[in-house]
DSSP file (Angstrom, degrees, kcal/mol; ACC not computed):
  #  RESIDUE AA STRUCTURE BP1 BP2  ACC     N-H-->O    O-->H-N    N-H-->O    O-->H-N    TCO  KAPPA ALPHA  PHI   PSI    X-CA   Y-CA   Z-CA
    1    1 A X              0   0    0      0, 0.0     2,-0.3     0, 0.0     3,-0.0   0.000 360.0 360.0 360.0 163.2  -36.9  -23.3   32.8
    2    2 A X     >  -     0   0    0      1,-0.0     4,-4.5     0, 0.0     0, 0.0  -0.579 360.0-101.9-134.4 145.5  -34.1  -24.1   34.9
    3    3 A X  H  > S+     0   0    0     -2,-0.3     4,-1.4     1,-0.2     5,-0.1   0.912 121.9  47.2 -37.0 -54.8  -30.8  -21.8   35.3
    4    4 A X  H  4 S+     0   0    0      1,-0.2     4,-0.3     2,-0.2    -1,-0.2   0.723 105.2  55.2 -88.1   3.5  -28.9  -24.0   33.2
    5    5 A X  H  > S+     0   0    0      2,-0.2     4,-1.9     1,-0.2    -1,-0.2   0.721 109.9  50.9 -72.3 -17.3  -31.5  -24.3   30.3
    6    6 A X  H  X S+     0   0    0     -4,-4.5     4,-1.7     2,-0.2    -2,-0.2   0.939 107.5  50.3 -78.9 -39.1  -31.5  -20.6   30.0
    7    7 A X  H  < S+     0   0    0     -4,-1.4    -1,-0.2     2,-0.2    -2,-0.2   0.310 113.2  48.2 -55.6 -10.6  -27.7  -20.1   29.9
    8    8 A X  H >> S+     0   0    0     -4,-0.3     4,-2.9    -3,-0.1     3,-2.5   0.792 108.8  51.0 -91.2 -55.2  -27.6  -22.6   27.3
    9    9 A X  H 3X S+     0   0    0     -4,-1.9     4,-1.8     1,-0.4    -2,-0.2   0.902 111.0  53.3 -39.0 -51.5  -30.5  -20.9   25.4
   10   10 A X  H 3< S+     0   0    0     -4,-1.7    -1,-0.4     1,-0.3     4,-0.1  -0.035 104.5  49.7 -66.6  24.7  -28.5  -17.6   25.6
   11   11 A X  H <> S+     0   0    0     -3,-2.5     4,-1.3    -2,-0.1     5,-0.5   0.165 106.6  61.0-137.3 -27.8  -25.3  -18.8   24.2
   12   12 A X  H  X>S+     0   0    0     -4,-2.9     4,-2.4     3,-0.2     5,-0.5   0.875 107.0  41.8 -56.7 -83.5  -27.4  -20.2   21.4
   13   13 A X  H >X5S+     0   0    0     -4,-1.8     4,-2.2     2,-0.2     3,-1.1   0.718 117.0  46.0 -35.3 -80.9  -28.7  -16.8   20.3
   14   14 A X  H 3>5S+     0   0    0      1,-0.3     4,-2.1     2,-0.2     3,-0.4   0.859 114.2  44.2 -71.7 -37.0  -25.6  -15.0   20.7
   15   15 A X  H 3X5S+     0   0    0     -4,-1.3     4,-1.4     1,-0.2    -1,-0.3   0.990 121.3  51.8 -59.0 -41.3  -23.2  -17.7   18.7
   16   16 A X  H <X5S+     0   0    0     -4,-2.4     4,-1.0    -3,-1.1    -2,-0.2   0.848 108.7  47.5 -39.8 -43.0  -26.6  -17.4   16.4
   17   17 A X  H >X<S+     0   0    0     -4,-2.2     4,-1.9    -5,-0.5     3,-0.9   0.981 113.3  45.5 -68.5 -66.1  -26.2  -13.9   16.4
   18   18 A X  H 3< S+     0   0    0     -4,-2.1    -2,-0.3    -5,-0.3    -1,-0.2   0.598 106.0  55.4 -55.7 -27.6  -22.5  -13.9   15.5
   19   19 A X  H 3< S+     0   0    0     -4,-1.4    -1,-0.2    -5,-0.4    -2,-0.2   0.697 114.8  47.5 -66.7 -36.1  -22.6  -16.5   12.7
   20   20 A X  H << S+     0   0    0     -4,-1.0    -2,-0.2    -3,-0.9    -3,-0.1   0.673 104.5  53.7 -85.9 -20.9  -25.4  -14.0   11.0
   21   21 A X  S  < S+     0   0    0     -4,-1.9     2,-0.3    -5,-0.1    -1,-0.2   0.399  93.1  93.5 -88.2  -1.8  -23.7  -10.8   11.4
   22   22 A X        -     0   0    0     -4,-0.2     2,-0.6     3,-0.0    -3,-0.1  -0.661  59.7-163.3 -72.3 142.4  -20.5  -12.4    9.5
   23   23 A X        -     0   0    0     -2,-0.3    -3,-0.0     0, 0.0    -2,-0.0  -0.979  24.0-108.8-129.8 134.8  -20.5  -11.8    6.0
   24   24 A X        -     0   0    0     -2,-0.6     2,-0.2     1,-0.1     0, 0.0  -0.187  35.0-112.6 -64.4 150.9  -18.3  -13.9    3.7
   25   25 A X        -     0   0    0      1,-0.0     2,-0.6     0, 0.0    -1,-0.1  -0.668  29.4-153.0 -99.6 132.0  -15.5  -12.2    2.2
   26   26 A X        -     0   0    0     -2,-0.2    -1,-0.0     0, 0.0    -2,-0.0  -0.978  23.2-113.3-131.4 131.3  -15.3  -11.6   -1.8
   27   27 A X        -     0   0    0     -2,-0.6     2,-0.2     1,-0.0     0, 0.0  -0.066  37.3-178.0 -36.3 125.7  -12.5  -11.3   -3.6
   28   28 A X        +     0   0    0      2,-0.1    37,-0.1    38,-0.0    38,-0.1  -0.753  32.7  50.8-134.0-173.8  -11.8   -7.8   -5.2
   29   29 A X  S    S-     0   0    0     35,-0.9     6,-0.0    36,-0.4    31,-0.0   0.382  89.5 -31.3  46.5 171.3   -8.9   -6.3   -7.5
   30   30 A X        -     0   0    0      1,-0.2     2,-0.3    20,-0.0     5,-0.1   0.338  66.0-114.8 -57.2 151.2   -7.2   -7.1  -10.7
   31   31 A X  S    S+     0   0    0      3,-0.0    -1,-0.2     0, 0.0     3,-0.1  -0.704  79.5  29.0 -82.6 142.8   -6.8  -10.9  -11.6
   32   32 A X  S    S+     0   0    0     -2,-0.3     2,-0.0     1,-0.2     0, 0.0   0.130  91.0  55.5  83.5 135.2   -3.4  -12.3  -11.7
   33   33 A X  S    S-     0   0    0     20,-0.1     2,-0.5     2,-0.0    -1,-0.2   0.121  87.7 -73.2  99.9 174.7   -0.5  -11.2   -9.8
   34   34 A X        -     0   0    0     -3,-0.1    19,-1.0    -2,-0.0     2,-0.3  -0.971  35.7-136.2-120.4 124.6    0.1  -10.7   -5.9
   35   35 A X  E     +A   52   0A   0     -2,-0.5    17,-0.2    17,-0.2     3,-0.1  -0.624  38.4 161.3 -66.2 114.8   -1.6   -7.7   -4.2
   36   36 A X  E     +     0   0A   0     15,-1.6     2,-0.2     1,-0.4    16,-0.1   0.567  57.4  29.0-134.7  27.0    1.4   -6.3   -1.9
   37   37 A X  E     -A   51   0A   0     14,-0.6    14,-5.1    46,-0.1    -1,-0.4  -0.922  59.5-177.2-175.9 124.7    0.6   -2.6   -0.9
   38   38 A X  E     +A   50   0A   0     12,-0.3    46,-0.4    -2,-0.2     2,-0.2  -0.757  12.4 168.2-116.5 142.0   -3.2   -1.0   -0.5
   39   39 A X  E     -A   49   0A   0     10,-1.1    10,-1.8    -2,-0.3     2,-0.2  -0.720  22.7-141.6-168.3 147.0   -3.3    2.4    0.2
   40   40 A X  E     -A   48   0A   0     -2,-0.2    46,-0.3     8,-0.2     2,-0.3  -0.800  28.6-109.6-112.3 137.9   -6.5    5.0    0.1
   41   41 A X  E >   -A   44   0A   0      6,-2.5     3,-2.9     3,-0.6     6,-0.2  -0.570  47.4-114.1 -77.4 141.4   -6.6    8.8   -1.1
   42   42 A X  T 3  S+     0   0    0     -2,-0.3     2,-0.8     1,-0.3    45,-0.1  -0.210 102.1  17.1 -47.9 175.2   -7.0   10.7    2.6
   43   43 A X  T 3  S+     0   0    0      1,-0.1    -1,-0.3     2,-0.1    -2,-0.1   0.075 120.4  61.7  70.6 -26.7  -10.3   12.1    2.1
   44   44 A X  E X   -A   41   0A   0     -3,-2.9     3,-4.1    -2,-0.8    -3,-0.6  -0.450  56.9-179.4-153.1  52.6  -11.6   10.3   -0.6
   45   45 A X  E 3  S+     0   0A   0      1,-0.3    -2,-0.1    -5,-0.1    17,-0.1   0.345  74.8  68.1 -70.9  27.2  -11.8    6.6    0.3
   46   46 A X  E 3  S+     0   0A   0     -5,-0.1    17,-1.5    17,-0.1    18,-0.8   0.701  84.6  80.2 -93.4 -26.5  -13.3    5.3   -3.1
   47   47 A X  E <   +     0   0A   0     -3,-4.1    -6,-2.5    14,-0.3     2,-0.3  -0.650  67.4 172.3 -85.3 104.0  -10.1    6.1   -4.8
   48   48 A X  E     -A   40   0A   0     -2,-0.8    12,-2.4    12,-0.2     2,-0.4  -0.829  23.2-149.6-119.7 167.2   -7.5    3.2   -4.1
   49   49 A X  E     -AB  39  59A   0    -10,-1.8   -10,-1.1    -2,-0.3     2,-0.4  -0.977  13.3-157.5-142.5 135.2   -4.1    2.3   -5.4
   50   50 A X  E     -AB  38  58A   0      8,-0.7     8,-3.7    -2,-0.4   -12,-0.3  -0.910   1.2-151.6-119.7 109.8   -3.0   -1.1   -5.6
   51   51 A X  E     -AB  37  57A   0    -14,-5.1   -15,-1.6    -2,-0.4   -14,-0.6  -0.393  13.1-174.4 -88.7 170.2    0.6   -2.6   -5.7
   52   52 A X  E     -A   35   0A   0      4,-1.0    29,-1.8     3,-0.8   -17,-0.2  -0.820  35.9-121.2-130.7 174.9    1.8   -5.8   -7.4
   53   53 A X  S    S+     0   0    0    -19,-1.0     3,-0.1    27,-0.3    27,-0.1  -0.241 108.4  71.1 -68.6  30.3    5.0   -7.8   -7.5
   54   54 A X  S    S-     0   0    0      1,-0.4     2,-1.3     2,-0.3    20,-0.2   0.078 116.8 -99.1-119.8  16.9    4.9   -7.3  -11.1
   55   55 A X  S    S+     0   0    0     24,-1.9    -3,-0.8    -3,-0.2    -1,-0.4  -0.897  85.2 123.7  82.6-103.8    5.9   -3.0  -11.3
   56   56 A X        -     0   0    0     -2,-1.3    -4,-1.0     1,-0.1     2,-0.5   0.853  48.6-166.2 -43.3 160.3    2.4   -2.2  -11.8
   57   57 A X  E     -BC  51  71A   0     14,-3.5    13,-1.9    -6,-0.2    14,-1.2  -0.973  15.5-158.0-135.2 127.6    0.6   -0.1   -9.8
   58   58 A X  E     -BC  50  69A   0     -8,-3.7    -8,-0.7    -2,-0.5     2,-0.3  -0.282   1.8-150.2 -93.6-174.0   -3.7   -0.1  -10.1
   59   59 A X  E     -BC  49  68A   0      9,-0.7     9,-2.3   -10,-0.2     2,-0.3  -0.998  13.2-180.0-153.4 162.8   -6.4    2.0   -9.4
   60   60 A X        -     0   0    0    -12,-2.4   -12,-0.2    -2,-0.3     7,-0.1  -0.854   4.3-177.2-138.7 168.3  -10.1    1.9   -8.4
   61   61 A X  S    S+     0   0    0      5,-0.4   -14,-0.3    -2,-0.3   -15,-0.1  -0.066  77.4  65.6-156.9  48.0  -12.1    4.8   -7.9
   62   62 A X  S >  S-     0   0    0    -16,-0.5     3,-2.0     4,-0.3     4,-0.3  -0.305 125.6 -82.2-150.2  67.9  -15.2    3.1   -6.9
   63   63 A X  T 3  S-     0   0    0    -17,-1.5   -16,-0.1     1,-0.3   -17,-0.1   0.924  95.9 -47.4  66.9  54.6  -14.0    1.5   -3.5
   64   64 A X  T 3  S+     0   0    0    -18,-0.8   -35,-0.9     2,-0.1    -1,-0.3   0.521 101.8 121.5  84.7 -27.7  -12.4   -1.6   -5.4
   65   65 A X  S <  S+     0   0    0     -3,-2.0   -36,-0.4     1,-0.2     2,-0.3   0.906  82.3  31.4 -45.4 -77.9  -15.2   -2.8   -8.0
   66   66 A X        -     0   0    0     -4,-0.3    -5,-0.4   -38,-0.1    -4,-0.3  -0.775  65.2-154.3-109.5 159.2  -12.9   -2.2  -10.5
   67   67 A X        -     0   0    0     -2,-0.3     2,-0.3    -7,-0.1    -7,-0.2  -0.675  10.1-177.1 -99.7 121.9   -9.1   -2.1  -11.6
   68   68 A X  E     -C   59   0A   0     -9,-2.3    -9,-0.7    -2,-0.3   -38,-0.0  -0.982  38.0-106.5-133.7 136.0   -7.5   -0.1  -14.2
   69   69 A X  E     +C   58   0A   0     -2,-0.3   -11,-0.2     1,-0.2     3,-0.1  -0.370  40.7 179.0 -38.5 132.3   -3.7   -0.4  -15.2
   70   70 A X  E     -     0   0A   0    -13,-1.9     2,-0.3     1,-0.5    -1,-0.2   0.564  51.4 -37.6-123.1 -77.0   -2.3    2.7  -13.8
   71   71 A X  E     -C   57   0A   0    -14,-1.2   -14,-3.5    45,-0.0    -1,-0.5  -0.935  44.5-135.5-149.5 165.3    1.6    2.8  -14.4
   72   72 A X        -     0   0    0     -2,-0.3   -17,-0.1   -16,-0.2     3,-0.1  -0.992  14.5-155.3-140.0 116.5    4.1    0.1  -14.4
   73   73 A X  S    S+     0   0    0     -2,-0.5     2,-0.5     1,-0.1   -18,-0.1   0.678  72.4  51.6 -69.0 -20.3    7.3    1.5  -12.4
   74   74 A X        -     0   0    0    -20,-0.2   -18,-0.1     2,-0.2    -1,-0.1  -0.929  66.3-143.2-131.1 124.6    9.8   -0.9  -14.0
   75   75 A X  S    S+     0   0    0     -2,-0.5     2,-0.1   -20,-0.1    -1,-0.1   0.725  98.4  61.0 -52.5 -14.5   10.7   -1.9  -17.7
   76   76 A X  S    S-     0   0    0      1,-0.1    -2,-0.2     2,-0.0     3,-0.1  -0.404  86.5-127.2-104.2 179.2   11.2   -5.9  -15.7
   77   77 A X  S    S+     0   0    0      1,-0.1     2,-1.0    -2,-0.1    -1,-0.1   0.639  92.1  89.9-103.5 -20.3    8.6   -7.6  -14.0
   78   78 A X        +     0   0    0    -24,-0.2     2,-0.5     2,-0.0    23,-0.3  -0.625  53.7 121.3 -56.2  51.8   10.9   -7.9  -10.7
   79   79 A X        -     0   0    0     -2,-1.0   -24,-1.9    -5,-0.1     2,-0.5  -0.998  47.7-157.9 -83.0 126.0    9.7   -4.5   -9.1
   80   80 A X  E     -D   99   0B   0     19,-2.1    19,-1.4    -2,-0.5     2,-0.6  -0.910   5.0-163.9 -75.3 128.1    8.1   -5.1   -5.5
   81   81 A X  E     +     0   0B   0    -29,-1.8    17,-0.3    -2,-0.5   -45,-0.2  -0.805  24.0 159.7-101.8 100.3    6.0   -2.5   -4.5
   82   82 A X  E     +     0   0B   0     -2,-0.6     2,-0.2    46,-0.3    16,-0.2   0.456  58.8  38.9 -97.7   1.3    5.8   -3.2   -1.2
   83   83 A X  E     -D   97   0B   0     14,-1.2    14,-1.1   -46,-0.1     2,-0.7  -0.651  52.9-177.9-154.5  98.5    4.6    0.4    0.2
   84   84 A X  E     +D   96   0B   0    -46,-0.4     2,-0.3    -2,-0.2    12,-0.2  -0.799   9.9 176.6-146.7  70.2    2.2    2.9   -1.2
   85   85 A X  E     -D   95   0B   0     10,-2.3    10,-1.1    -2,-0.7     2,-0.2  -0.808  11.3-163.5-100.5 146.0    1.6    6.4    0.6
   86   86 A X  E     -D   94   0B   0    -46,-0.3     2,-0.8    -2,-0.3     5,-0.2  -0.549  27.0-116.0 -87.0 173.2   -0.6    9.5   -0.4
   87   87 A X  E >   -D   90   0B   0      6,-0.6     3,-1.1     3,-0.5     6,-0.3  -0.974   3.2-145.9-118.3 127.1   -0.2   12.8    1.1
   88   88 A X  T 3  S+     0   0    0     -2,-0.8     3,-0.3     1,-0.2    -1,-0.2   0.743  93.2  57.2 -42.4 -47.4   -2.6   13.9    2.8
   89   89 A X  T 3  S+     0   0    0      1,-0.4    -1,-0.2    -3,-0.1     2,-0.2   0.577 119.6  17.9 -59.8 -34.0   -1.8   17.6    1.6
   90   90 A X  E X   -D   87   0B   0     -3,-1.1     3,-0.9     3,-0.2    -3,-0.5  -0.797  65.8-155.1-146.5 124.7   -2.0   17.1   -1.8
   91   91 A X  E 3  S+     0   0B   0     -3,-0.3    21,-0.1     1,-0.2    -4,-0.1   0.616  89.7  65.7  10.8 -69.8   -3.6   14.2   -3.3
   92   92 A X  E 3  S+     0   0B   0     -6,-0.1    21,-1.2    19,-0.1     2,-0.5   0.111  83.6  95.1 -77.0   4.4   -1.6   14.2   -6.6
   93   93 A X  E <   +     0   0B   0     -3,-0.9    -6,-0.6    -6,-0.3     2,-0.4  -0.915  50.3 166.9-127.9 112.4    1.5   13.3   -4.6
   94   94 A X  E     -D   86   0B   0     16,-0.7     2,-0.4    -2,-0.5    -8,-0.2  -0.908  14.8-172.1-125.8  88.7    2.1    9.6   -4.5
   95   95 A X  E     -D   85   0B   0    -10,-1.1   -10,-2.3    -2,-0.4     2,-0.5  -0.657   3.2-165.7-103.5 154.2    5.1    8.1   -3.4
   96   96 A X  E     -DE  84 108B   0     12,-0.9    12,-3.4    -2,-0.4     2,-0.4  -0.956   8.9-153.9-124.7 149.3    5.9    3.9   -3.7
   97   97 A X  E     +DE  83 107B   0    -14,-1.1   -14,-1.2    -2,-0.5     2,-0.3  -0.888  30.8 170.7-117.4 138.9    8.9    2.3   -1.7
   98   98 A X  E     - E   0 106B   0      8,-1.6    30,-2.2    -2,-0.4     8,-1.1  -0.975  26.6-164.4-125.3 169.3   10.2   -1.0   -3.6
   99   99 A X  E     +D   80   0B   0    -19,-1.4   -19,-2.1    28,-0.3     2,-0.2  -0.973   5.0 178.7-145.8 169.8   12.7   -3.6   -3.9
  100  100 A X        -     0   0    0     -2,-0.3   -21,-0.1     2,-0.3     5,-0.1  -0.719  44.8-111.6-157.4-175.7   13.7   -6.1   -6.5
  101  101 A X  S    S+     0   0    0    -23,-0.3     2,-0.2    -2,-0.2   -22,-0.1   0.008 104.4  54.6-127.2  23.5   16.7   -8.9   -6.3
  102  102 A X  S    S-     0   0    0    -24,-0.2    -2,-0.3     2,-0.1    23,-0.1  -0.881 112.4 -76.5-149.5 175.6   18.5   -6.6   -9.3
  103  103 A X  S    S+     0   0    0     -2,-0.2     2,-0.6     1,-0.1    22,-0.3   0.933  98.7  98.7 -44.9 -64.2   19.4   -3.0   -9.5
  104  104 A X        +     0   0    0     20,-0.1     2,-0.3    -5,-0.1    -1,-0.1   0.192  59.5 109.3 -13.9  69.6   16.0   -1.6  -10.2
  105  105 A X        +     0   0    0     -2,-0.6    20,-0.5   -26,-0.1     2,-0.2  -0.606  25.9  84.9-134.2 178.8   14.8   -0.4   -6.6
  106  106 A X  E    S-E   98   0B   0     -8,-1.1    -8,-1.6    20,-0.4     2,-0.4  -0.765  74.3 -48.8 121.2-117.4   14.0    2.7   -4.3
  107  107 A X  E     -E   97   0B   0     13,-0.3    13,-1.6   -10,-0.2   -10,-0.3  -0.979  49.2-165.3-146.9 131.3   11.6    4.8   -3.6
  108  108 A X  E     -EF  96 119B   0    -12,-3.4   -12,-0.9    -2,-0.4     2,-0.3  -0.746   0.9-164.5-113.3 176.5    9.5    6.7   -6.6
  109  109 A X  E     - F   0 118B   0      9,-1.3     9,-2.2    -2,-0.2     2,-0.4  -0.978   3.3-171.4-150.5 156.8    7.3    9.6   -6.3
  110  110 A X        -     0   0    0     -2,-0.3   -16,-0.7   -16,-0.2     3,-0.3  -0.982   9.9-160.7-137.7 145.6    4.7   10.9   -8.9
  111  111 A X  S    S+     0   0    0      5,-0.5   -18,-0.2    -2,-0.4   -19,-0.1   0.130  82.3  60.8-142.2  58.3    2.9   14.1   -8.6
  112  112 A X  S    S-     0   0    0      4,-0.3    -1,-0.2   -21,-0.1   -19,-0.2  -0.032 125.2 -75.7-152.2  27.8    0.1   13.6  -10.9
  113  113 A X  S    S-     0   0    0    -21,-1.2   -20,-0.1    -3,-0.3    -2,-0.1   0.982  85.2 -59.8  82.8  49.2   -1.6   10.6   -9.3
  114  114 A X  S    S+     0   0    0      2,-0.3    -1,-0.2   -22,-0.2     3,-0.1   0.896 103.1 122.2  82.7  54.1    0.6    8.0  -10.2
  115  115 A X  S    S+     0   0    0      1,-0.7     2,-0.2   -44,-0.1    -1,-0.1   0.574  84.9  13.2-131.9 -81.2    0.2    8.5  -14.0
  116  116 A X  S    S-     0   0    0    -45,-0.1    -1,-0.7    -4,-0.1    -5,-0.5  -0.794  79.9-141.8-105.3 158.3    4.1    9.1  -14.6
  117  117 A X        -     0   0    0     -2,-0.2     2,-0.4    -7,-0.1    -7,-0.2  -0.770  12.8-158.4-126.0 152.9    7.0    8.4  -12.1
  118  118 A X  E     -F  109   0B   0     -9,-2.2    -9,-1.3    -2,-0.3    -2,-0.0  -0.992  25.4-131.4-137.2 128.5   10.8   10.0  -10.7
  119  119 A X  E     -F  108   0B   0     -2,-0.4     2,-0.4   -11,-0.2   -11,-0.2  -0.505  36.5-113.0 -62.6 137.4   13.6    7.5   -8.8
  120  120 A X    >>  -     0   0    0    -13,-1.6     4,-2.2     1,-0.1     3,-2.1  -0.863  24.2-136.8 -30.6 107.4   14.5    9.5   -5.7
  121  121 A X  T 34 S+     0   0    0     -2,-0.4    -1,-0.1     1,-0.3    36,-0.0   0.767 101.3  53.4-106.2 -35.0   17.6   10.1   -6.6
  122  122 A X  T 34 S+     0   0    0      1,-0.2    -1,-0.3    33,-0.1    33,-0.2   0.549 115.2  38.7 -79.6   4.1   18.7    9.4   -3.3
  123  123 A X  T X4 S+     0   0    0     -3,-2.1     3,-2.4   -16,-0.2    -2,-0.3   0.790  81.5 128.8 -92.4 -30.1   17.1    5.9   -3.1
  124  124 A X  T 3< S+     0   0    0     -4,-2.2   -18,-0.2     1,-0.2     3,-0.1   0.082  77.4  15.2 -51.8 142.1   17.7    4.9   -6.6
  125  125 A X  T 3  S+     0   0    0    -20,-0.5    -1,-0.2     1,-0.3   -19,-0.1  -0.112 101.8 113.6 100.6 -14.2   19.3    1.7   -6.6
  126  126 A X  S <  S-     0   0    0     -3,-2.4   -20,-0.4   -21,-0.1     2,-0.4  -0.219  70.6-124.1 -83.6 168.8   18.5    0.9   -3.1
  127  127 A X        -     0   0    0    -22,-0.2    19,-2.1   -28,-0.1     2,-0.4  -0.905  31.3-165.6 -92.3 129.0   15.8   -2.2   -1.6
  128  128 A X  E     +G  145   0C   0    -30,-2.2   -46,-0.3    -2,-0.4    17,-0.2  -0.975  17.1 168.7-115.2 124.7   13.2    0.3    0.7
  129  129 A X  E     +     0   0C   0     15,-0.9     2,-0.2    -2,-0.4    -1,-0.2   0.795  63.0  43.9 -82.2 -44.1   11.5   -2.5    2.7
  130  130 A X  E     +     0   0C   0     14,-0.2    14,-1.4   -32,-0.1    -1,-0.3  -0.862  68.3 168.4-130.9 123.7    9.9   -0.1    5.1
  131  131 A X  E     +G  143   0C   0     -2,-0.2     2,-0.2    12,-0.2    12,-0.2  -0.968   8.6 149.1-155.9 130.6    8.2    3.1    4.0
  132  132 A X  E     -G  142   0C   0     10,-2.1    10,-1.0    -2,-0.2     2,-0.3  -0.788  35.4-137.5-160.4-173.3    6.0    5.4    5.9
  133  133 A X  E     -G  141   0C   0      8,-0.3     2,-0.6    -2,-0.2     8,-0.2  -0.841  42.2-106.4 170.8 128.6    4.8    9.0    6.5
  134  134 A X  E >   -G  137   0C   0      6,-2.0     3,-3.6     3,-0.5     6,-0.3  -0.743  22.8-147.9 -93.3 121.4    4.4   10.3   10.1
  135  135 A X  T 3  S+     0   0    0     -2,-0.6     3,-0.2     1,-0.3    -1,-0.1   0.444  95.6  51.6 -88.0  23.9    1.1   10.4   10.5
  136  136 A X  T 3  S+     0   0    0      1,-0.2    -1,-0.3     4,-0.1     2,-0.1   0.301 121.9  25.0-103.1   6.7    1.4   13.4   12.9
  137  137 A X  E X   -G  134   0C   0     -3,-3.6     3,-2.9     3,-0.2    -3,-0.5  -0.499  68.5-159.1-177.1  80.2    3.7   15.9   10.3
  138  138 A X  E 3  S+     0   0C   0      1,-0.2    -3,-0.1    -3,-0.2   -49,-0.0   0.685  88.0  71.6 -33.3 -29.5    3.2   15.0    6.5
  139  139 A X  E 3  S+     0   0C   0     -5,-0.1    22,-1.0    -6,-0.1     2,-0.6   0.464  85.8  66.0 -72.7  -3.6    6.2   16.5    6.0
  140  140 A X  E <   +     0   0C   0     -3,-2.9    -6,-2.0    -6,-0.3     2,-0.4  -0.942  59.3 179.0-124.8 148.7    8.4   14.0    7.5
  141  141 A X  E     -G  133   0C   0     -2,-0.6    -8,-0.3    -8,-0.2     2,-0.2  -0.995  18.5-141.6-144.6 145.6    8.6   10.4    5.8
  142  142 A X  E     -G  132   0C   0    -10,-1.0   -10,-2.1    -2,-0.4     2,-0.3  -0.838  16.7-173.3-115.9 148.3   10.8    7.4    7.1
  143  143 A X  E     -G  131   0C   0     -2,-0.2   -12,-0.2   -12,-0.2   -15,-0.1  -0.829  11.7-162.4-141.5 151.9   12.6    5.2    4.6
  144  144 A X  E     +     0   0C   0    -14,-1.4   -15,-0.9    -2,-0.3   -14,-0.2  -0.556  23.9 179.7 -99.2  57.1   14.6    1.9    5.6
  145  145 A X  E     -G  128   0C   0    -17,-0.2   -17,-0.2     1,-0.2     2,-0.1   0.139  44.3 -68.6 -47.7 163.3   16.9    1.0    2.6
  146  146 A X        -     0   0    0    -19,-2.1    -1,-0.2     1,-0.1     5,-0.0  -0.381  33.9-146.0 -67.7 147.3   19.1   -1.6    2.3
  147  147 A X        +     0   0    0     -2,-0.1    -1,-0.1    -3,-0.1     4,-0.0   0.066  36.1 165.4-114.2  14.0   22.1   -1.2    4.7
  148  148 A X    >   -     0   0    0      1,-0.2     3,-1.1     2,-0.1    -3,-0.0  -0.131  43.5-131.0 -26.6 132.0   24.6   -3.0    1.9
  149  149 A X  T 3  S+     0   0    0      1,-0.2    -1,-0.2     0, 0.0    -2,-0.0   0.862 116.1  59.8 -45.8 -46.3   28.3   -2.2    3.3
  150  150 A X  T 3  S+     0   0    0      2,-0.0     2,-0.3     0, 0.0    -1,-0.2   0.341  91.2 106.5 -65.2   0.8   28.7   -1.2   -0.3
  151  151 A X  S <  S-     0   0    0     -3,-1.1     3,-0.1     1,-0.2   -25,-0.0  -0.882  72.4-118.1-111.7 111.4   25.7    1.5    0.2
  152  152 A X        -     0   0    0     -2,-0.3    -1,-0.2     1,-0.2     2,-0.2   0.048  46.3 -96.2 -37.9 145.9   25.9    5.4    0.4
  153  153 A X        -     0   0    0      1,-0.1     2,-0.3    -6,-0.0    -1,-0.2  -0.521  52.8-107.0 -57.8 145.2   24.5    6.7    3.9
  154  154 A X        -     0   0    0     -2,-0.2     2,-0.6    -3,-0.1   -31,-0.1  -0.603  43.3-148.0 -80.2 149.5   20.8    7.6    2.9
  155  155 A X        -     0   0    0     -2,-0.3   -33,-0.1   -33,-0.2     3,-0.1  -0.910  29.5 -69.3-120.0 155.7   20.2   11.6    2.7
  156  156 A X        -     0   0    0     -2,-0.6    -1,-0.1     1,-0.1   -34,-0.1   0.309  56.4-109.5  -7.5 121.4   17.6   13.7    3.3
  157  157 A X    >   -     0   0    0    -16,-0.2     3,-2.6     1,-0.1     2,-0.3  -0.395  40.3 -91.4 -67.4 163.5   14.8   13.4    0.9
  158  158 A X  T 3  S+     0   0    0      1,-0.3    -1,-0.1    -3,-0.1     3,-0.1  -0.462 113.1   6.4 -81.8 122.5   14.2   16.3   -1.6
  159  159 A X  T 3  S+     0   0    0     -2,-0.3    -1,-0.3     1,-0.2     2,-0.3   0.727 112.8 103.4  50.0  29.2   11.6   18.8    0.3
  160  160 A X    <         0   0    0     -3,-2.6    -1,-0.2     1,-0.1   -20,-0.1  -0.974 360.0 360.0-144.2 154.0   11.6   16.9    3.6
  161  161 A X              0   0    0    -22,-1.0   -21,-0.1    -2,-0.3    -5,-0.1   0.247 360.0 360.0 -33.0 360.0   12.9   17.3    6.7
């Protein structure tokens, strides 16, 4: 065989190779609604929480197979929950950043796994777009509310820096 029949032979096998090591992607979590916030408990990456643009918030605890209604953060269907963190420290402490295009916003926190929920007191009312936990100090968490003229400066959350 000749140089370039072998360099062709070799780029067969590996685009061959690579076409067989893809595996087609199947759809998991609840039917109905838009998935817009994933998040996994540290430690324990069978246990997920799933946000919607509907309030609700899901659960798996078998890596996604199945969905169970968990809590629904808002009495409307207009909550986003666009941001979903666990703490690493404890488990049971769940906080969700939203926004909506009516009062109903801010940031919640549950500390029973997302089973019942408490407004921040200092987000309530606000759009949190951006929500995050510094993943070097659990203790500090960054919030980006809406910046409305009309808007309190945001303050310290309640046990954080």
């Amino acid at each position: 065989m000749n140089k370039k029949s072998n360099f062709l032979l070799l780029l067969v096998l590996i685009a061959g190779t690579s076409l067989v090591a893809q595996s087609p992607w199947s759809p998991i979590g609840p039917s109905g609604g838009d998935a817009r916030a994933f998040a996994a408990v540290p430690g324990d990456p069978s246990h997920l929480y799933l946000g919607t643009t509907n309030s609700w918030l899901y659960e798996s605890i078998d890596r996604g197979a199945t969905w169970h209604r968990l809590s629904k953060l808002s009495s409307s269907d207009d909550l986003i929950l666009d941001h979903i963190v666990v703490d690493p420290t404890d488990s049971t402490r769940v906080w969700v950043a939203a926004w909506s295009l009516t009062i109903r916003r801010g940031l919640w926190v549950s500390h029973d796994s997302g089973k019942t929920w408490t407004v921040v007191d200092g987000l309530k009312g606000r759009s949190v777009r951006a929500f995050a936990m510094a993943p070097s100090d659990p203790k500090m968490l960054f919030a980006e509310p809406s910046t409305a003229s009309s808007a309190p400066p945001m303050p310290a959350l309640p046990g954080r820096r």
